[in-house]
C-alpha positions as CSV (number, residue, x, y, z in Angstrom):
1,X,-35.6,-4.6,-60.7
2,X,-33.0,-6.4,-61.9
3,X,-30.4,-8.6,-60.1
4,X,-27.3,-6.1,-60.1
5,X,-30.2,-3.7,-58.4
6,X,-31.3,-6.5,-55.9
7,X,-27.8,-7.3,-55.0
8,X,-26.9,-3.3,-54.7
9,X,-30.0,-2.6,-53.2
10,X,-29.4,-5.2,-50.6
11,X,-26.2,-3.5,-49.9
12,X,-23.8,-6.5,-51.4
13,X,-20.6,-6.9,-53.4
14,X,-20.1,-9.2,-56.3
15,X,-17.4,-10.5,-54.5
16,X,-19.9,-11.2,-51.6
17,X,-22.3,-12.8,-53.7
18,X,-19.4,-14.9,-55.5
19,X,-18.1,-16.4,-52.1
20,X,-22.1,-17.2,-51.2
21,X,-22.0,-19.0,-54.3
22,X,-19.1,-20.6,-54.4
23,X,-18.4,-18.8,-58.3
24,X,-15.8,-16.5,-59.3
25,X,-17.0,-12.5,-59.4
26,X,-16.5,-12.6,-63.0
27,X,-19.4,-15.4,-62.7
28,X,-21.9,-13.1,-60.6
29,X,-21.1,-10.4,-63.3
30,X,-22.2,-12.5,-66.1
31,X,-24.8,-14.2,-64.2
32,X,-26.4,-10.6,-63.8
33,X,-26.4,-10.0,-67.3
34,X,-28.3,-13.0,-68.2
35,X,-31.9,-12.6,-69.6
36,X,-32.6,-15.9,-69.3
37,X,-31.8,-18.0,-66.1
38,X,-32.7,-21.5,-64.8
39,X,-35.0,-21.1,-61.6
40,X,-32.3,-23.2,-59.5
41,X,-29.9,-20.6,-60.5
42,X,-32.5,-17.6,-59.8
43,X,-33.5,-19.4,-56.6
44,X,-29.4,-19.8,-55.4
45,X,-28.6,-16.2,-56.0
46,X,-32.4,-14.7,-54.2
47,X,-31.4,-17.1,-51.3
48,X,-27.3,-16.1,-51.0
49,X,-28.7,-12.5,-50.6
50,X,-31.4,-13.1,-47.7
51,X,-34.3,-13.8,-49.3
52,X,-36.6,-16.5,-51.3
53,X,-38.3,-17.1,-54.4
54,X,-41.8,-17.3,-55.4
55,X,-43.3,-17.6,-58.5
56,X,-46.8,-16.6,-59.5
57,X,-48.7,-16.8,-62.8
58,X,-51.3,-14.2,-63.9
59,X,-54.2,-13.9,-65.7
60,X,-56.8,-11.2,-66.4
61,X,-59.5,-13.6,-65.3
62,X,-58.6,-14.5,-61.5
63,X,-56.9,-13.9,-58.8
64,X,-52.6,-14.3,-59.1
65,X,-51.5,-18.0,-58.5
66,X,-48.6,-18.7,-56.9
67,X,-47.1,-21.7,-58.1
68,X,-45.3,-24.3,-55.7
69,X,-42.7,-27.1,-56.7
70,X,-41.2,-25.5,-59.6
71,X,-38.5,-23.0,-57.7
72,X,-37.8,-25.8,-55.2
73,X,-34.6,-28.0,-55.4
74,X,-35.2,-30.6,-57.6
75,X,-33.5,-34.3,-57.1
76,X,-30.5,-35.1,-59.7
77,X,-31.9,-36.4,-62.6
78,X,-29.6,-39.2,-63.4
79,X,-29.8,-40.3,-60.0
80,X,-33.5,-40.4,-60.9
81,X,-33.2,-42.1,-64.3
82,X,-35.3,-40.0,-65.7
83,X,-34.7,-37.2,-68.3
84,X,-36.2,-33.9,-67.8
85,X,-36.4,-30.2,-69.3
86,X,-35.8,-27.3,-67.1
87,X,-38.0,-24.7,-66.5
88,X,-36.3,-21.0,-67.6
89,X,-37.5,-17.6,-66.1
């Protein structure tokens, strides 16, 4: 399903979604377009419609994993004084 679905499925407007947000509805538009989001932002949008986020790794071998700590906020980086990639979906 993709996040237009989710948010239609879930019975919400852009507009909706934008106010959640704190983003324009031209910026929940492109955001659902977007093959390639940071898990802060995916995490953001799952929560401003109701839900949460997990995310679970597979492998033919075992049982599904999910994974904790990576969907979670994480502290400001500069604030930190550390450097740090993020982690894309």
């Amino acid at each position: 399903m993709t996040l237009q679905e989710l948010r239609r499925a879930r019975k919400l407007t852009q507009v909706r979604m934008a106010k959640a947000l704190g983003i324009s509805q031209d910026g929940i538009s492109k955001l659902e377009k977007r093959s390639d989001l940071l898990l802060s932002t995916l995490r953001k949008t799952v929560e401003a419609m109701g839900g949460s986020l997990s995310l679970v790794a597979e492998f033919p071998d075992r049982d599904p994993v999910v994974l904790s700590g990576i969907s979670e906020v994480e502290p400001n980086p500069k604030a930190a004084g550390k450097k740090h990639a993020h982690a894309r979906a």
